[in-house]
N, C-alpha and C positions, 0 to 999 in steps of 0.2 A: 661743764659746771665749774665755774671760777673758785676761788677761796672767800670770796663773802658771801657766796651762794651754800656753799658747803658747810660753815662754819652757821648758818642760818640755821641749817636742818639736823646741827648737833645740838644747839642751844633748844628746836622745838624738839625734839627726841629727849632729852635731859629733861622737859618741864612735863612730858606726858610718860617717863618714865620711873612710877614713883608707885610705893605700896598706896598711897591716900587716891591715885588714879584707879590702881587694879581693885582697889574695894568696892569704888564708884561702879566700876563696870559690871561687877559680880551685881550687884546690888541691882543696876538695872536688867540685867538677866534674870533674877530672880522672882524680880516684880512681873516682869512681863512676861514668865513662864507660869506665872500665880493666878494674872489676869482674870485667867477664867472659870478658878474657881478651885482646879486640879493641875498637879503638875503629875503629866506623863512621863513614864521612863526615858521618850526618845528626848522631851524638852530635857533631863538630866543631863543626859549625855552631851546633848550638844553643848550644855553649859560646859558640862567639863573636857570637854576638846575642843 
């Protein structure tokens, strides 16, 4: 991997490493552990590991 291949995948690691990301993704985990109506202890868990 070169230095403008490297220097690529730190600029996209920088723009998907952000609390307004990790909110987003909680947020779809919880929607789609909600889906059906109930959320299970295992859907919990998985959210939170």
């Amino acid at each position: 991997m070169g230095a403008p291949e490297l220097e690529k995948l730190r600029q996209e690691f920088r723009r998907f490493n952000s609390e307004d990301f990790l909110d987003a993704i909680v947020a779809v985990c919880v929607l789609t552990a909600a889906a059906d109506g109930d959320v299970a202890s295992e859907e919990l868990y998985s959210i939170d590991n």
